[in-house]
MARDO-330355 format. One record per residue (C-alpha): residue in three letters; x, y negated, z. Coordinates in steps of 0.001 Angstrom, whole numbers, plus 524288, in hexadecimal, padded with zeros to 5 digits. Layout:
% MARDO-330355
ALAXYZ;...
% end
This chain:
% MARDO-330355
UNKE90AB9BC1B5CBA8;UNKE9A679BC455D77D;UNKEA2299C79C5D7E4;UNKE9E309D3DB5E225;UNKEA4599D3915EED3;UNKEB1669DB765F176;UNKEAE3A9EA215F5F8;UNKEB9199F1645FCE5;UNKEBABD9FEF85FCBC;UNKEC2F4A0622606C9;UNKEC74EA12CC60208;UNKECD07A16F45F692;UNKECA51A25C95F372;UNKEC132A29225EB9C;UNKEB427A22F35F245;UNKEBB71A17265F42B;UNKEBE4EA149B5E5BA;UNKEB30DA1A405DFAB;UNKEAA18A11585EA04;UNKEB346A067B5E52C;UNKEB32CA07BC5D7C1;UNKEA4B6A08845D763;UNKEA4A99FB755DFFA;UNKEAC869F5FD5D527;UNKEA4E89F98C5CB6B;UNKE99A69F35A5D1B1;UNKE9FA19E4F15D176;UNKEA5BC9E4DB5DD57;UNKEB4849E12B5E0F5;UNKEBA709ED155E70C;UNKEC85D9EEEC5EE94;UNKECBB09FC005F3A5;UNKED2049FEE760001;UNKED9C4A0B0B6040E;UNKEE555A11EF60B53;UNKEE397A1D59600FA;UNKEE2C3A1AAB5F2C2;UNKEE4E8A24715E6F8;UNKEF0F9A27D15E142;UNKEF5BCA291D5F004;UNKEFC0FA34905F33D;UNKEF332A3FD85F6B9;UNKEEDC7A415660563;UNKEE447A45FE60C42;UNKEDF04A3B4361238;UNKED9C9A341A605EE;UNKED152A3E7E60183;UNKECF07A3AE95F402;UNKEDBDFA3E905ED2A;UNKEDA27A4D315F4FC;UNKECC89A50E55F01E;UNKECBF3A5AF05E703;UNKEC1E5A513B5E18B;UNKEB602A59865DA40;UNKEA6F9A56465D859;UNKEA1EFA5EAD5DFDC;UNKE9630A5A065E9BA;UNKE93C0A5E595F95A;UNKE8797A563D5F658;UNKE7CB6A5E2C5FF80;UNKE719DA60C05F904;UNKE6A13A5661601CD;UNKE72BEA4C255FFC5;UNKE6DE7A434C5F394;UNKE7946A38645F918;UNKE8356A41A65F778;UNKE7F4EA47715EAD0;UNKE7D5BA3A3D5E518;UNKE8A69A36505E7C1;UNKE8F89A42755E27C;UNKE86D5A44725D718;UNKE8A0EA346A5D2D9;UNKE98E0A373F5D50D;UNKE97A7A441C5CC01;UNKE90CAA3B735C17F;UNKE9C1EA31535C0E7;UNKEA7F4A3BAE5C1A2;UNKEA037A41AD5B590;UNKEA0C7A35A45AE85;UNKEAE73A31815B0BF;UNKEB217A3FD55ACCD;UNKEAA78A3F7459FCB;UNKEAF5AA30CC59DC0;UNKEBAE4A2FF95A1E5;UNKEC020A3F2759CF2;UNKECFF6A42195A340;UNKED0D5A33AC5A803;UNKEC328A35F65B135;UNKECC4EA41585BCC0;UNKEC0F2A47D75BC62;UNKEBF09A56EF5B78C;UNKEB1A4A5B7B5B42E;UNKEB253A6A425B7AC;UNKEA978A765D5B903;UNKEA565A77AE5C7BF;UNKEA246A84D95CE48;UNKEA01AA84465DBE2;UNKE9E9CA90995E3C1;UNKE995BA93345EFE4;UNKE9D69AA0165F83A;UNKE9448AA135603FC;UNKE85C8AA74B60370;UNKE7AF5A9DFC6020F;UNKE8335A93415FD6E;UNKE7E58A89775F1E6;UNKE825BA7D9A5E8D8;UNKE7E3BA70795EDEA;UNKE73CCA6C4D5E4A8;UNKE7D38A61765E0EC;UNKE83F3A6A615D68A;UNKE77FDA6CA05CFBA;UNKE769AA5FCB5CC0B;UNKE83B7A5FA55C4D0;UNKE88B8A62F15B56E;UNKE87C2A716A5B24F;UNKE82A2A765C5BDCA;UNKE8251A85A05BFE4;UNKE7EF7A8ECA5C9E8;UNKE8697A9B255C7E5;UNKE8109AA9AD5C7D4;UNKE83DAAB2A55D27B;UNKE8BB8ABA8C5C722;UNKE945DAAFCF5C69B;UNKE9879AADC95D39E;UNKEA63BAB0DB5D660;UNKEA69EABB225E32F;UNKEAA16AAF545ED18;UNKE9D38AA85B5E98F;UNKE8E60AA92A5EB54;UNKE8989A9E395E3ED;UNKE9105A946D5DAF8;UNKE8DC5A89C95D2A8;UNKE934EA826D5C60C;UNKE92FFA737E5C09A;UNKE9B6AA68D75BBBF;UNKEA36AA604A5C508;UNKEAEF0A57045C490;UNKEBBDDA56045CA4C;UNKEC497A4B2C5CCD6;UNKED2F3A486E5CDD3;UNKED510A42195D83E;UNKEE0CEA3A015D5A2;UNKEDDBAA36285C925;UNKECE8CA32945CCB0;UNKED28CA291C5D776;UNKEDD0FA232A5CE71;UNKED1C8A1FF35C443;UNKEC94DA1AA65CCEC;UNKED2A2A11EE5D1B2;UNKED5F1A0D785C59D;UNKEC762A0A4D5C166;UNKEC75DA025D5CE37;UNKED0619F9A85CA8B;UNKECB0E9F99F5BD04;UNKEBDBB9F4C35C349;UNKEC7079E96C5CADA;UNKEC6759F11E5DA7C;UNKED39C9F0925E10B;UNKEDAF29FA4C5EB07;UNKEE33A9F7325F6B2;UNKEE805A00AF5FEE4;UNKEE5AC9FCCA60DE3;UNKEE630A0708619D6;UNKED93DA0296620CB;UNKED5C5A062C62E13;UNKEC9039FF2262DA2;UNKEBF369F94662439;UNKEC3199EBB362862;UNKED0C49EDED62397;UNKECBE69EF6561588;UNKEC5559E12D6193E;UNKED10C9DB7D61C18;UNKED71B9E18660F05;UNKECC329DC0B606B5;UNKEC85D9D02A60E1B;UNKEBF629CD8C60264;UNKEB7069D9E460432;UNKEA8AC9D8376044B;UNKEA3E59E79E6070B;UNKEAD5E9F2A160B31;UNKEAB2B9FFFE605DB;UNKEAFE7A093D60EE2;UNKEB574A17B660806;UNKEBFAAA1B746104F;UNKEBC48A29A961347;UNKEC340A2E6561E5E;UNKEC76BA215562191;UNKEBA6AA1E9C62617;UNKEBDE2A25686326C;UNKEC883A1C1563586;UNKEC489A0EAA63126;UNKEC3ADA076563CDD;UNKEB52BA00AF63926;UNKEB034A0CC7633F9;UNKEB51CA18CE63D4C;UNKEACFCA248663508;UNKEACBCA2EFD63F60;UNKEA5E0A36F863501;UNKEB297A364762CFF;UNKEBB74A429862EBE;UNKEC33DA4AAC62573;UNKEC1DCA551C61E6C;UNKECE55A5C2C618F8;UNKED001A621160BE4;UNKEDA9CA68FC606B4;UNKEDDD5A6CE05F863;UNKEE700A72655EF38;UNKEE861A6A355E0AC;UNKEED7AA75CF5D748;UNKEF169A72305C853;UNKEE805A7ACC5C16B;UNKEE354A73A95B52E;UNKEDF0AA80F05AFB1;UNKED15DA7EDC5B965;UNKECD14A730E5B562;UNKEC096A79AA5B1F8;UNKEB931A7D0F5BF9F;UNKEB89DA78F25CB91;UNKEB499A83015D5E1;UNKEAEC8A821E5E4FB;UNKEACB9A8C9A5EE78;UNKEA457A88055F949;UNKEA3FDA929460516;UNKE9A59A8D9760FEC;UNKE9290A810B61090;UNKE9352A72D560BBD;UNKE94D5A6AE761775;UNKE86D6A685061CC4;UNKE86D9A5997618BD;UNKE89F8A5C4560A13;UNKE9970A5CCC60BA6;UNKEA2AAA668860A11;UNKEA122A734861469;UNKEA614A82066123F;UNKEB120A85FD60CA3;UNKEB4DBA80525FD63;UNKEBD43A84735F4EB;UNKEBEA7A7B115E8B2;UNKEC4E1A7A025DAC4;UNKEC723A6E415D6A4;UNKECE21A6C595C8CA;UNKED137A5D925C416;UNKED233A583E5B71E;UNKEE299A567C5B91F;UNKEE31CA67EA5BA05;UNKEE38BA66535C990;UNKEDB60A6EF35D081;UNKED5DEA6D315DE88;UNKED3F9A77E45E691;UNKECEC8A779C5F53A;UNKECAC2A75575FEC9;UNKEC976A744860E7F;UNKEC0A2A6BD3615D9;UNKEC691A67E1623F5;UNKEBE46A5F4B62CA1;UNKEC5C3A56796335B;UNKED434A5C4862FAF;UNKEDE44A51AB62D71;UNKEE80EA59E3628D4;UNKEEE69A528761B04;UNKEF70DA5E0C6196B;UNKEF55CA69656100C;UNKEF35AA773C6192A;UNKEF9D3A81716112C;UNKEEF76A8BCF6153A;UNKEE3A5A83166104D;UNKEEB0FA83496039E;UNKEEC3FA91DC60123;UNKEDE32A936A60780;UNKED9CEA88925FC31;UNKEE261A90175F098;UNKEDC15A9E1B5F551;UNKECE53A98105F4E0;UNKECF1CA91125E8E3;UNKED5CAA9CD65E0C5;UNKEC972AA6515E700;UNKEC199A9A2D5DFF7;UNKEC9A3A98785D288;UNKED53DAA25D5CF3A;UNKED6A1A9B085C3A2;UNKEDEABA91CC5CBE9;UNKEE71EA9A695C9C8;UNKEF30CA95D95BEFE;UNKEF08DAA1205B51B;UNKF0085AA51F5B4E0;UNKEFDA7AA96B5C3E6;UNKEF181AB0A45C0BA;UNKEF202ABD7A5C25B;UNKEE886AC7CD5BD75;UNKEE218ACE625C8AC;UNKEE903AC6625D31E;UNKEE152AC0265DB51;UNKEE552AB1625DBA8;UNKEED28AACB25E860;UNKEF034A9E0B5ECCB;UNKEFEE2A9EC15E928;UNKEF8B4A9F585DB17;UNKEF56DA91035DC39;UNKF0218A8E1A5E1EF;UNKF0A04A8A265D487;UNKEFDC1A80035D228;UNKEFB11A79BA5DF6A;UNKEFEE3A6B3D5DDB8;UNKEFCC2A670C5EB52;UNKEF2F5A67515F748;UNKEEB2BA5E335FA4E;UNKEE525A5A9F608C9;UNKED8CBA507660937;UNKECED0A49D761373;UNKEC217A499A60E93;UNKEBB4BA3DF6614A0;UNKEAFDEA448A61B86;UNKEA4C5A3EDF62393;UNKE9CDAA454162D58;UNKE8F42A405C62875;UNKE9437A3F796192C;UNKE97A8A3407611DA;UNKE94FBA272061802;UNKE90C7A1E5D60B94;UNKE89ACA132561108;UNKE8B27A04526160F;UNKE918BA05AC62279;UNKE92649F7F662D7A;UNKE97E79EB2262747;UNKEA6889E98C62BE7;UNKEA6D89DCD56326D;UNKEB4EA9D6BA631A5;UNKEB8289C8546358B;UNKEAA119C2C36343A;UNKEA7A69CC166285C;UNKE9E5E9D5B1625D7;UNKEA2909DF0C61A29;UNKE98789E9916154C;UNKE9EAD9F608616AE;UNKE9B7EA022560DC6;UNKE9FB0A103061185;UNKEA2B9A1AE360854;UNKEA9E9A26B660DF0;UNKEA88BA3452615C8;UNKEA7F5A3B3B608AD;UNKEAE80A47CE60C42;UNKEB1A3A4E8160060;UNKEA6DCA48605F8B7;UNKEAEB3A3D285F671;UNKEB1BDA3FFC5E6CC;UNKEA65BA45315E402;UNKE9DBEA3B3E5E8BD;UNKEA68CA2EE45E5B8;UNKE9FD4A27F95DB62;UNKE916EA2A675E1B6;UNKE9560A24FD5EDF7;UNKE9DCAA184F5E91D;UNKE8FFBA15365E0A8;UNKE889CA15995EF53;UNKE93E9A0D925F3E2;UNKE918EA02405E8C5;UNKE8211A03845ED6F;UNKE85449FF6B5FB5D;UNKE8F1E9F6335F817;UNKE84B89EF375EEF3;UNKE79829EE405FA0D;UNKE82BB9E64F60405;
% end
């Protein structure tokens, strides 16, 4: 039997590699191509490394592609944790997510995972109306990425690192390539042959605090809407602890704001918010009985701030064949697999599996 053609995959965050390693995995030959690649130093622009990184859907409750992917990615982040134990990154935590405003409600997603609870109105803390429980997973970032790259290699892909400002330039890279898989995220908006006008960012700012004493529960508070198309909307307030003590706490959501740098006042805003949501933050030799908790409590564990794109995409995701790239006489099938927002962890491994699909039916 002849050996598959060569796939290559532009993009290496974590669509790009997860798409690739399940291309792998499938028989075919598989090089990588990106500016960014893990282990780089942290910015904003390669959103991977900046994501607070939890399971934790947008899927509307209409959307069956979205829930798929998110449901299938929850399935194999399960496994790896249970498999795999400290060497998976991956936490498996107690999730409460609140929600502040009247008439608000869980997606129906939730429902459908491990341990699902809705509370009692007795329960609620003053700040909420309704609020639901279940088990999710976390992931450290770093560490994640740095396996999966490993257990490309392992399954014989290879990385280069290339700065392309088109499609074609991965071509001329891998002059060998039969079908280009396209994961670039924001890139997409810049790539000469592909020009995503869709593509824009959206900004998301954080604080990482060592706090290993909350590795127990995460937390949301959702004030206002989900986005109308299943994404993020309203205001959120998230805690996010990792399996390394780190915890995440956010967040913003900026259409269309470039700015890489940390604002100071977005990081007291983000402290103030998430101590409202979890005092125990808190390092218990600052507690003080009948003080109410303030953000220079957090100050002695803040390990740095963190400022992120998310790849978003008026009209969602675009996971589909797009138009064969036609280069010196050839005709390469090209696969696209980006404008994931800040779905992109959560929905990974569903949406490399839909990648493999298309790439078998060319």
């Amino acid at each position: 039997m002849s050996p598959k053609p060569l796939v290559t995959v532009c993009g290496c965050g974590i669509i790009g590699l997860t798409s690739a390693i399940r291309l792998s995995q499938a028989g075919y030959q598989v090089t990588v191509i990106a500016r960014d690649l893990p282990g780089d130093p942290l910015h904003a622009s390669y959103a991977s490394t900046a994501a607070g990184a939890h399971h934790l859907s947008f899927a509307d409750d209409g959307d069956t592609r979205q829930q798929a992917w998110d449901k299938r990615t929850f399935d194999v982040m399960m496994e790896e944790e249970q498999t795999e134990g400290e060497a998976s990154a991956i936490l498996k935590i107690r999730q409460v997510e609140y929600y502040a405003s009247e008439g608000q409600t869980h997606i129906k997603f939730f429902e459908s995972l491990p341990d699902f609870r809705m509370h009692e109105k007795s329960e609620l803390p003053p700040f909420a109306v309704h609020a639901v429980s279940f088990t999710s997973l976390t992931m450290d970032t770093g560490p994640y990425l740095a396996k999966l790259v490993r257990l490309l290699h392992a399954l014989g892909g290879t990385i280069q690192r290339a700065d392309l400002s088109s499609l074609a330039n991965a071509l001329a890279k891998c002059p060998d390539t039969s079908i280009l898989v396209n994961c670039t995220a924001l890139g997409s908006a810049s790539l000469t042959d592909v020009m995503d006008s869709a593509m824009h960012p959206l900004r998301g700012q954080v604080v990482v605090l060592n706090a290993p004493w909350c590795r127990s529960e995460g937390r949301t508070l959702q004030v206002g809407e989900l986005a109308a198309d299943g994404g993020e909307g309203g205001e959120r307030t998230y805690i996010i602890p990792r399996k390394s003590g780190q915890v995440v706490i956010g967040g913003t959501r900026e259409a269309n704001d470039w700015n890489a740098e940390p604002r100071v006042e977005t990081t007291e805003d983000i402290k103030r918010r998430a101590l409202m949501l979890y005092p125990e933050l808190v390092p218990e030799g600052a507690r003080v009985q009948g003080k109410q908790p303030t953000p220079s409590d957090l100050d002695t564990i803040v390990e740095k701030v963190v400022v992120g794109f998310r790849p978003a995409r008026h009209g969602g995701t675009r996971l589909a064949r797009g138009e064969n790239l036609v280069v010196g006489g050839r005709s390469v099938p090209v696969v696209h697999n980006y404008g994931h927002s800040g779905a992109g962890w959560q929905s990974c491994w569903g949406c490399a599996e839909d990648v493999v699909k298309l790439v078998s039916g060319l």
